[in-house]
N, C-alpha and C positions, 0 to 999 in steps of 0.2 A: 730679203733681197740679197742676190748674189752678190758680191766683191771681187773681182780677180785682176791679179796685178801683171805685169810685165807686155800692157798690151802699147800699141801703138797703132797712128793713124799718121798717115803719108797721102796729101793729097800736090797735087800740078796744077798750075793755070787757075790761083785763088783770088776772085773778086775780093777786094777788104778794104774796109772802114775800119779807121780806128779813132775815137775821139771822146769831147766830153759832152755827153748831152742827156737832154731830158727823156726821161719813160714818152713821152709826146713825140718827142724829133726821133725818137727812134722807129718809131712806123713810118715816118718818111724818108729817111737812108733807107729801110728795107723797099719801098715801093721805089725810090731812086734808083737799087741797085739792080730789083727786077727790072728797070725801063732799060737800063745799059745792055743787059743781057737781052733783051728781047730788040735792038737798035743795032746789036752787036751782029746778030743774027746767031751766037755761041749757045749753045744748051748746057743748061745748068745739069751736072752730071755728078752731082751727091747730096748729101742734105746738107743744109745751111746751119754754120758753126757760131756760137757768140761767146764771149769772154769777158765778163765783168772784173775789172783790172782796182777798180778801186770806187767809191761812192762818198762822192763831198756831201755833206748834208747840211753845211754851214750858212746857204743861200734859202733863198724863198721856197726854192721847188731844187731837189738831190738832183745831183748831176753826179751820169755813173758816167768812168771812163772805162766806152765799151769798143770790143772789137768784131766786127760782124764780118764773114766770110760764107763766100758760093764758091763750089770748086765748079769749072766751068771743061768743056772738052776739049777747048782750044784758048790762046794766049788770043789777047783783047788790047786794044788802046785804052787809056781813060786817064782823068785830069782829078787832079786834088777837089776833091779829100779822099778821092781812092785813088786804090793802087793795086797792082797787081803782083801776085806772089808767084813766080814762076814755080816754088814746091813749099810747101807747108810739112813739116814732120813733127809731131810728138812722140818721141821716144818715153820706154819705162813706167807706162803710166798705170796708177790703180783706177779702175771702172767700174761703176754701177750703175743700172739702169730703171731710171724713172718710169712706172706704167700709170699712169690715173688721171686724176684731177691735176694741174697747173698750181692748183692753189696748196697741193702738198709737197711740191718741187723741195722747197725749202727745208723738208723735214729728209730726204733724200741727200741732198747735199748736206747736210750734219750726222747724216751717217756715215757718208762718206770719211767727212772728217774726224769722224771718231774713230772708224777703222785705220787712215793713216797714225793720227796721235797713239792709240793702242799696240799699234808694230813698230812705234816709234821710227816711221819715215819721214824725212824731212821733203815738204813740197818746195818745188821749185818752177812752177807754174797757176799760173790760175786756173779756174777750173771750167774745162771746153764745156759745151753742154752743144751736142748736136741731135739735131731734131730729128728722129727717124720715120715718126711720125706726128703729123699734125692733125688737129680735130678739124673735122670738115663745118663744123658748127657748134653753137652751143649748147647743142642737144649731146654734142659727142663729144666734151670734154674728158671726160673718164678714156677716152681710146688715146690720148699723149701719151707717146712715148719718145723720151729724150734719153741719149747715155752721155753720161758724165766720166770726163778724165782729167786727172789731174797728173800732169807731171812728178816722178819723186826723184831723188837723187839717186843714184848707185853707192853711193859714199855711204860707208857707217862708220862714223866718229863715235 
């Protein structure tokens, strides 16, 4: 898999969730967020971003504090627990991108982070994972395709 660094993503007018909740409650923000946009009358006009910020696992059932984002074509009302981002930018970030099964996402993202620690870049972000493409079923899990960035610093100490 390819790595290449110094990329960025600049998006406007970002539907976002951000909070702490279960692998469950998170299909229900994503079907929440789709009902906004389709009430809003706005079109969803990129792929949809998530950002796993951190995972308690101290409780019954792991609550990830996740951030989930639509970039949309036009600016929207809406009421807590979303908000809107009138621009989202990722500067400087290393990328690689996931093709296959969902269930080897995880072995992608640890390359990722072996290529950062290897160049000795220091992250300063978590790492976006935006969906470029989704499996239309689960006959067609092999055709996900997500790219992963992770913000790094410019700094070398």
């Amino acid at each position: 898999m390819e790595i290449t660094e110094n990329n960025m993503i600049e998006l406007t007018n970002v539907l976002s969730f951000r909070g702490k909740i279960t692998q469950r409650q998170a299909g229900d923000i994503t079907k929440q967020m789709k009902e906004i946009v389709d009430q809003s009358g706005a079109v969803k006009n990129g792929p949809m971003i998530t950002a796993t910020h951190s995972i308690d696992t101290n409780g019954a059932e792991p609550l990830m504090d996740i951030e989930m984002m639509i970039p949309l074509d036009r600016a929207v009302t809406v009421s807590a627990p979303f908000q809107l981002k009138p621009l989202f930018r990722l500067c400087n970030a290393v990328k690689i991108r996931h093709q296959g099964n969902p269930e080897k996402v995880q072995n992608t993202a640890k390359e990722l982070m072996e290529f950062i620690q290897s160049n000795k870049l220091t992250p300063v972000t978590p790492g976006y994972n935006v969906t470029m493409q989704e499996p239309k079923g689960p006959e067609d899990m092999d055709n996900l395709i997500i790219d992963m960035y992770v913000g790094v610093s410019y700094n070398i100490l």
